[in-house]
C-alpha positions as a Markdown table, in Angstrom:
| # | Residue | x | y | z |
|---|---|---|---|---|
| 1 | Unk | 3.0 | 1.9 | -7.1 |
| 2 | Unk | 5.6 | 3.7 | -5.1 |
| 3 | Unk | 5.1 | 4.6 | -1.1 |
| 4 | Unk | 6.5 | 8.0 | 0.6 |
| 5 | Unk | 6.2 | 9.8 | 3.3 |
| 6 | Unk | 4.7 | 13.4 | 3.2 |
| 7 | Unk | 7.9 | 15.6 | 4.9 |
| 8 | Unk | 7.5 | 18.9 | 4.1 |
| 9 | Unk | 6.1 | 21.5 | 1.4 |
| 10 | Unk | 7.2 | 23.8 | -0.9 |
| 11 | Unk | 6.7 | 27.3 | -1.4 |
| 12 | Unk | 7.2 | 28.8 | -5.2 |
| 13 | Unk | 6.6 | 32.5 | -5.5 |
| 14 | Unk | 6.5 | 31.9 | -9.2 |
| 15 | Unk | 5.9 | 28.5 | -10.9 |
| 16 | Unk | 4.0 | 27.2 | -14.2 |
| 17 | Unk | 0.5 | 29.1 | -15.1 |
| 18 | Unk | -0.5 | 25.4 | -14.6 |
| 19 | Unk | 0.4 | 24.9 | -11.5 |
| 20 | Unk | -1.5 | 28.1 | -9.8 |
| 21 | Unk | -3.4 | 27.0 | -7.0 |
| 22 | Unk | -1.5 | 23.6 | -6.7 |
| 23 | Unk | -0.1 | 22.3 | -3.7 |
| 24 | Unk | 4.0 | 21.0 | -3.7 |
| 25 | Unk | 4.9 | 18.6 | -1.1 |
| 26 | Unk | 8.1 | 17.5 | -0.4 |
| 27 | Unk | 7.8 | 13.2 | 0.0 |
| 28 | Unk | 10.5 | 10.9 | 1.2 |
| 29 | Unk | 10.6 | 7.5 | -0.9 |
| 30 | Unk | 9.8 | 4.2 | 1.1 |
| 31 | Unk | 10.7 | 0.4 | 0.6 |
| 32 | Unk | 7.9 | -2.2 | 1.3 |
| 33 | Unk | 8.7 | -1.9 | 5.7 |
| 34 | Unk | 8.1 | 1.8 | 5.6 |
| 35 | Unk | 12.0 | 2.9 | 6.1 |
| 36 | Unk | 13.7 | 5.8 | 3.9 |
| 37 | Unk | 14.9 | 4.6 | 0.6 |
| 38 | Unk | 16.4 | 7.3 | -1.9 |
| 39 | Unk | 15.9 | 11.2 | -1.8 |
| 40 | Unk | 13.6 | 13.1 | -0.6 |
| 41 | Unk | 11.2 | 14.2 | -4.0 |
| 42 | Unk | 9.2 | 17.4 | -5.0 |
| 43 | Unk | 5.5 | 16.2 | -6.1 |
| 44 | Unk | 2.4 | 17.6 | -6.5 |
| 45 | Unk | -0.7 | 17.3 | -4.4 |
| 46 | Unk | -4.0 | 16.2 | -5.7 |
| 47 | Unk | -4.9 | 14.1 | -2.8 |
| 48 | Unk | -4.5 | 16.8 | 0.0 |
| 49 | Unk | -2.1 | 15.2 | 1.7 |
| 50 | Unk | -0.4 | 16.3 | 4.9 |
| 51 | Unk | 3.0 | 16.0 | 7.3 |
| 52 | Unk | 3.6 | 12.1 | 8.1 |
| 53 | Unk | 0.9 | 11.0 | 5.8 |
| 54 | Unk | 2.3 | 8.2 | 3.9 |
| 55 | Unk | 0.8 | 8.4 | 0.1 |
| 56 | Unk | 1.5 | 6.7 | -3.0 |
| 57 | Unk | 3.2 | 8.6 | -5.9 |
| 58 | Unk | 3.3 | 8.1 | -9.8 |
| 59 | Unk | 6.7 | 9.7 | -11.9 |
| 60 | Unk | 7.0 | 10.6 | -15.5 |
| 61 | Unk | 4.4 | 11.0 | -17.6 |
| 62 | Unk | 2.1 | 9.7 | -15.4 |
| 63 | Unk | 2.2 | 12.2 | -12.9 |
| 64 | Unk | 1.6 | 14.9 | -15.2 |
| 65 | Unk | -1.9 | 13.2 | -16.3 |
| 66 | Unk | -2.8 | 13.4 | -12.7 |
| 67 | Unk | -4.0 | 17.3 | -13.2 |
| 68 | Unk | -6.5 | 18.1 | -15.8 |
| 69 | Unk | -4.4 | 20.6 | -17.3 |
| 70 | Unk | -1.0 | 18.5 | -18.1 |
| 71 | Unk | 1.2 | 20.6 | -15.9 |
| 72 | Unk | 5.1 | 20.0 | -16.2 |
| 73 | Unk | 5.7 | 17.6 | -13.2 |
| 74 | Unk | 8.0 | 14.6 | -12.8 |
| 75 | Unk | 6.0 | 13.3 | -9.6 |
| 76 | Unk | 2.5 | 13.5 | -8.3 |
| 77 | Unk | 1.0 | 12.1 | -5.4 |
| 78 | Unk | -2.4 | 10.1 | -6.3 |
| 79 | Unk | -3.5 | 8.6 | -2.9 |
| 80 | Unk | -3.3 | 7.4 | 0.7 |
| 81 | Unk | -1.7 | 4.4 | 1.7 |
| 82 | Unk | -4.2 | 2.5 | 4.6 |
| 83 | Unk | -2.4 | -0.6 | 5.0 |
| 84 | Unk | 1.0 | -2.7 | 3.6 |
| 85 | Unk | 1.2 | -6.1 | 3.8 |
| 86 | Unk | 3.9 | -8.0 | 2.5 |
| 87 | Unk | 4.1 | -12.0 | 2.1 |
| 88 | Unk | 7.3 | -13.0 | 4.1 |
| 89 | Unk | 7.0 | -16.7 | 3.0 |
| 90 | Unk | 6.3 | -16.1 | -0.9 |
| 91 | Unk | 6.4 | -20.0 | -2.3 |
| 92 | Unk | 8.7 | -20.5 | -4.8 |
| 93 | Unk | 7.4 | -23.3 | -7.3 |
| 94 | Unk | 10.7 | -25.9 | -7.9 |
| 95 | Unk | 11.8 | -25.6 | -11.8 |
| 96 | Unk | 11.6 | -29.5 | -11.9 |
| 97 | Unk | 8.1 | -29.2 | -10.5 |
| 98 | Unk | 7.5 | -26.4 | -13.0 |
| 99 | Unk | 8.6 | -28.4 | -16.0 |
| 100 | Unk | 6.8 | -31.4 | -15.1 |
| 101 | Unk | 3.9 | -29.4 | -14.9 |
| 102 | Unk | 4.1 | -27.4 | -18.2 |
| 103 | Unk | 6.5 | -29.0 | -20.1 |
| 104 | Unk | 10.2 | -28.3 | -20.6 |
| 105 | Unk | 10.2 | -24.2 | -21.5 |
| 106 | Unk | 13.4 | -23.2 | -24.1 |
């Protein structure tokens, strides 16, 4: 899963059959505290999202499946982000430990 922040839209006078009646929003990529990371993105809606909503986005092939009709898009926004919560204090099992408990891996 990959967090933005909704920053804008787009406005095509002419686009993809596909894409009639589509909304394009303009998202700015996040890292797991909710700052900027990378460019600012062109996706499609199919959440309804709005300015400063932060969303999570699929890319690729993925994003294309998010639309019925398998529209030509390289990003799609599929849903709202609520909450992040990221373990600070991840424990880190000790290789010795991690050996003596399955056995020596090769």
């Amino acid at each position: 899963m990959r967090l933005a922040r909704v920053v804008g839209n787009v406005v095509a006078t002419q686009k993809d059959p596909k894409l009639h009646g589509e909304k394009l929003l303009l998202i700015q990529p996040l890292d797991d505290k909710l700052k900027a990371s990378g460019d600012i993105i062109a996706a499609i809606d199919v959440v309804r999202a709005g300015p400063g909503d932060v969303v999570y986005y699929t890319l690729s092939r993925e994003a294309a499946f998010a639309l019925k009709s398998v529209p030509p898009v390289d990003a799609a926004i599929t849903g709202f982000v609520d909450m992040v919560n990221v373990e600070k204090n991840a424990e880190v099992i000790d290789k010795n430990l991690r050996d003596k408990i399955f056995g020596k891996l090769e």
